[in-house]
C-alpha positions in Angstrom: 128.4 99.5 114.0 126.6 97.5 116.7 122.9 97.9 116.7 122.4 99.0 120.2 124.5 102.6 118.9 121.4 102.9 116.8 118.7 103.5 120.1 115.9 101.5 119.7 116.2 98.9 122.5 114.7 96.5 120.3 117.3 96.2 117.7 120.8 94.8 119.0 123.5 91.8 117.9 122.7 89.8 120.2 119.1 89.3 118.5 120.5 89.5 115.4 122.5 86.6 116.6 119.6 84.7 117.3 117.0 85.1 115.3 115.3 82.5 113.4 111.9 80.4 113.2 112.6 79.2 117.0 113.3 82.4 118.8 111.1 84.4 121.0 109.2 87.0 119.7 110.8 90.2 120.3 108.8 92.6 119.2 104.9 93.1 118.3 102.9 95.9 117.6 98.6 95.9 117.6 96.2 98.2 116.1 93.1 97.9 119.0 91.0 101.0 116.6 91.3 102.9 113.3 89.4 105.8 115.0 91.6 108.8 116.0 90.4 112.5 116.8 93.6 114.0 115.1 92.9 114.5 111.3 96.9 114.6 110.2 97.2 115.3 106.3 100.1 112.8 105.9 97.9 110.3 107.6 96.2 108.1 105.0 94.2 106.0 107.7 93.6 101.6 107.1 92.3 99.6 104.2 89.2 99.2 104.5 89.2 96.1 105.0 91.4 96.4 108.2 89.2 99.3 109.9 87.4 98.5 112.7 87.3 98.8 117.0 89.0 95.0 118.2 87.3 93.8 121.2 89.3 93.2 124.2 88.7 89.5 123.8 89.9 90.0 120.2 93.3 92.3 122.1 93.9 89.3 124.4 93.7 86.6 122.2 96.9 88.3 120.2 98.4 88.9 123.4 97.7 85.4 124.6 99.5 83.9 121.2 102.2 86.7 121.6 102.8 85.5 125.3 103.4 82.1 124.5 106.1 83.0 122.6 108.2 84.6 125.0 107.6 88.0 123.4 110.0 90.7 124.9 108.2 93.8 124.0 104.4 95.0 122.7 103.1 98.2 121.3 99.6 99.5 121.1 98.5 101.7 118.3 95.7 102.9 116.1 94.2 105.4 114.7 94.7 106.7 118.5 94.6 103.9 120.8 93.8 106.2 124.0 90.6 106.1 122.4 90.0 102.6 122.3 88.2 102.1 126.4 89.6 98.8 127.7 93.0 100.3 126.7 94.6 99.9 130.1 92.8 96.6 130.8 95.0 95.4 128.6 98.0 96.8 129.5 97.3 94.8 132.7 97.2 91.9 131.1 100.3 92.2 129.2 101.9 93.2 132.3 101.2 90.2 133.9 102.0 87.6 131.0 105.5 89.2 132.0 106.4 91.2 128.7 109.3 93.3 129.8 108.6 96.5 127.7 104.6 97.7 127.2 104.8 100.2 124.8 101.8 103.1 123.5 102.0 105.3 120.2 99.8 108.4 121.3 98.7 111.9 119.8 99.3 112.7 123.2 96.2 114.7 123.2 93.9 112.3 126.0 93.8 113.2 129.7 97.2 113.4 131.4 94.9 111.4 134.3 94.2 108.6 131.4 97.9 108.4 130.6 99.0 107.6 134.5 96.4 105.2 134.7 98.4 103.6 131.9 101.6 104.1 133.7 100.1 102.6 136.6 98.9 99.5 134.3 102.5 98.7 133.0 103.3 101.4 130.5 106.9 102.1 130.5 107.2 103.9 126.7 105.4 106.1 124.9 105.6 107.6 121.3 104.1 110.8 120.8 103.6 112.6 118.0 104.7 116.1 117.6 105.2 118.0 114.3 105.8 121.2 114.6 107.6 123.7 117.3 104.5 126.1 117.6 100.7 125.9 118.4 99.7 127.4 114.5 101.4 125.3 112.7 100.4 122.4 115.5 96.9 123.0 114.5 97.5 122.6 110.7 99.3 119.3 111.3 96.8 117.8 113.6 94.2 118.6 111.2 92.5 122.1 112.5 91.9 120.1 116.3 91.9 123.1 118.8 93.8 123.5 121.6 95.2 119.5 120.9 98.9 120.8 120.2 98.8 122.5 123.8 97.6 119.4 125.7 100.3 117.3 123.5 103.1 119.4 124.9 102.2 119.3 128.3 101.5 115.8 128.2 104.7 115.1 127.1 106.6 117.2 129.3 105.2 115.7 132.2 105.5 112.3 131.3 109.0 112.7 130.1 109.5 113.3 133.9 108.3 110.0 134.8 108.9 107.5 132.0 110.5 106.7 128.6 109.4 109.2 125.7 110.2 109.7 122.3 108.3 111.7 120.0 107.9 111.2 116.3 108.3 114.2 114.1 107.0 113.6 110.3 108.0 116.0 108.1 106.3 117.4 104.8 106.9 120.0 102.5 104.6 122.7 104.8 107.0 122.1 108.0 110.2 120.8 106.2 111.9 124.1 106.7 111.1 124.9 110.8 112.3 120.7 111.1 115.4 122.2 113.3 113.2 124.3 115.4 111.1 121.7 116.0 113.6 119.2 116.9 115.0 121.7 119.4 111.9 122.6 121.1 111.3 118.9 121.4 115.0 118.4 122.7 113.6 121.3 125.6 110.9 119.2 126.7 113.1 116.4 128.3 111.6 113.3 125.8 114.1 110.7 125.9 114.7 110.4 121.7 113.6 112.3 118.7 112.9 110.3 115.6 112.4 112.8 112.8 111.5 111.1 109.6 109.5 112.8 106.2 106.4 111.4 105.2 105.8 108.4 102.6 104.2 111.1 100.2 106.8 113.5 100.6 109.4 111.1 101.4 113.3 113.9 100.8 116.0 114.4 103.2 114.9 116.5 106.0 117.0 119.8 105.2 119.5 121.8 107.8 119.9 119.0 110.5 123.3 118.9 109.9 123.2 122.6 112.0 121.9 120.3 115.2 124.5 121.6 117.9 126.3 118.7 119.0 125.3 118.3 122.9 121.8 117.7 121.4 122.4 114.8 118.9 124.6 113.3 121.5 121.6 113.2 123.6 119.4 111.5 121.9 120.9 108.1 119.7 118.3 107.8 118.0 118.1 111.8 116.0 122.0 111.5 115.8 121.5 108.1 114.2 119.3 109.8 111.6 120.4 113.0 111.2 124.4 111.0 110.5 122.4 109.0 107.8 121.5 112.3 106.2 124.8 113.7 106.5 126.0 110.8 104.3 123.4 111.5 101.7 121.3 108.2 103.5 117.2 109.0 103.3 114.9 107.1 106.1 113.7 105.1 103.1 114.7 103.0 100.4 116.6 100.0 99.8 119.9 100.0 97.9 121.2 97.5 95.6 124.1 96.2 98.1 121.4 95.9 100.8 120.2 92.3 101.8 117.0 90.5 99.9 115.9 89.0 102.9 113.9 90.5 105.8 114.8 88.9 109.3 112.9 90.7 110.7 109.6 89.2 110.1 110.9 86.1 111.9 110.1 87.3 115.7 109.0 91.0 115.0 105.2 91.6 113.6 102.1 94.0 113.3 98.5 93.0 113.6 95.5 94.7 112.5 92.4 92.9 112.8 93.0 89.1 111.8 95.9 89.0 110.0 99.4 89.5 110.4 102.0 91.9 108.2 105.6 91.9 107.6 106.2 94.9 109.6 103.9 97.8 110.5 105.4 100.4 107.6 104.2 97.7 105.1 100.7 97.6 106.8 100.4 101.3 106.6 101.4 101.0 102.8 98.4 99.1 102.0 100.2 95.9 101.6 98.9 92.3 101.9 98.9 90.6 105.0 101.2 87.4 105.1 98.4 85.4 106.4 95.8 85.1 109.7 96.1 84.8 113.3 96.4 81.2 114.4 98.6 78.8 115.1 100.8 78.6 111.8 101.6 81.9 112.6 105.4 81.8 113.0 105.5 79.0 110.3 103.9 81.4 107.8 106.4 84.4 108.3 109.0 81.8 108.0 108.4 81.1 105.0 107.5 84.7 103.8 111.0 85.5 104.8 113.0 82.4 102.6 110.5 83.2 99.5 110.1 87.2 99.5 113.2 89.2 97.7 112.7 92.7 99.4 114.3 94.4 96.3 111.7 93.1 93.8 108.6 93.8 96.0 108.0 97.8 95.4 106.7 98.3 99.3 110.2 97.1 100.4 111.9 98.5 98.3 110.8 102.4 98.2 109.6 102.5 101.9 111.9 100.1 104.6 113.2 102.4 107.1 117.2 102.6 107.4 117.2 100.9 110.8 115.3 97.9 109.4 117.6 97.4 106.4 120.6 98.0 109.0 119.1 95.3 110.8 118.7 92.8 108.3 122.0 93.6 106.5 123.8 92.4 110.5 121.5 89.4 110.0 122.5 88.6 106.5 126.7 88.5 107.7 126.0 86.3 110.3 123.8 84.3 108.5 123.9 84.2 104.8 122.0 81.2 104.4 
């Protein structure tokens, strides 16, 4: 299978190809707050350590070491980064350092005049949340916020017209069973993908997607993707025992929270350590992280890399073994 079938326009053979300690970056994400007005209950928030509002000098500086890397493509999270005020200041800037694909992971719950201010800046993706197919059960999975499931849909409806949506489903045992009717009413508001995963806590199979109708999973690479994996008995997360030890991804693909850097942004969320600060040794330090860490024997890796990621790094492992 070539990695472009998957649909994330990140992943594909020809970076696979060429990936290693020299490459450009190819894709970054940055936490600018840990504040967020959604209170999801899957959502276990940052360290502590990590929590914080960056300031935009704090934004640019990554951007500016990013940049001068060649990097390809950036995303802006949180906590809720629509929050976070210089927001499309820095969009700006990105835009003009030339990174092809500017990227925001969104509630979708902020002004839909805020979000074409950030179309206007450079956005040209955005992940949105959505986690359930009706305003009731939206409410319990945002956390009890009023009214934000509404503004989420519209949102996304009308920037789906415009742009380069997908929206992120998480599924836990109180919306596990409606995860088909959610994925259809997603599928009706014209987002470009759907990835459905289950929570780290809950972390099963999603059930029933196998009853998808066909014209929708061929609309969307990404949910057929998934919902295939399932088919075959293949969860979102785990690593198997024929699956590679090494992580290429860490060589041109990072997360950033605060000062330091992680191996990837699931491992951030999972509490884990970061491989090291921001500063020049940057790219020298995830290097080496990749040559030294066995994925299998570190339990982060192990129980939570997504199937894409391992798909990734098992391409990466034929063509380089060494």
């Amino acid at each position: 299978m070539k990695l472009e079938e998957i649909g994330f326009y990140t992943l594909s053979d020809y970076r696979a190809n060429q990936t290693n300690i020299a490459a450009p970056l190819w894709r970054c994400e940055l936490l600018v707050t840990d504040k967020c007005n959604f209170k999801c209950p899957y959502c276990r928030g940052m360290r502590p350590d990590l929590k914080g509002v960056l300031s935009f000098e704090q934004a640019k500086y990554v951007v500016d070491l990013w940049a001068d890397q060649g990097l390809k493509n950036i995303r802006f999270s949180g906590g809720e980064p629509t929050t976070w005020q210089p927001l499309a200041r820095l969009i700006d800037y990105a835009k003009r350092k030339d990174i092809e694909r500017i990227a925001v992971s969104t509630n979708g719950s902020a002004s839909f005049s805020l979000y074409k201010e950030l179309l206007s800046a450079g956005v040209n993706d955005f992940s949105i949340s959505l986690d359930a197919c009706c305003s009731a059960f939206g409410e319990i999975m945002n956390g009890g916020i009023k009214g934000g499931w509404e503004k989420s849909i519209k949102n996304i409806e009308k920037l789906s017209a415009v742009t380069y949506v997908t929206v992120g489903m998480v599924f836990t045992e109180y919306n596990m069973d409606d995860a088909v009717d959610s994925i259809l009413f997603a599928h009706s508001l014209g987002v470009s993908d759907i990835r459905i995963i289950s929570s780290a806590q809950y972390n099963e199979v999603i059930k029933n997607v196998a009853e998808l109708p066909e014209e929708v999973l061929n609309a969307h690479p990404i949910l057929k993707y998934r919902v295939t994996n399932f088919k075959n008995g293949r969860n979102v997360r785990g690593i198997k025992k024929e699956d590679s030890h090494t992580c290429a991804l860490v060589l041109d693909d990072m997360a950033v929270a605060q000062n330091y850097h992680f191996p990837c942004i699931i491992y951030l969320r999972e509490m884990g350590s970061a491989i090291g600060k921001i500063d020049g040794n940057i790219r020298f330090d995830r290097y080496m992280w990749a040559i030294l860490h066995d994925t299998h024997k570190d339990p982060i890796c192990r129980k939570n890399c997504l199937d894409v990621c391992i798909d990734y790094n098992n391409k990466c492992n034929i063509i380089n073994p060494d």
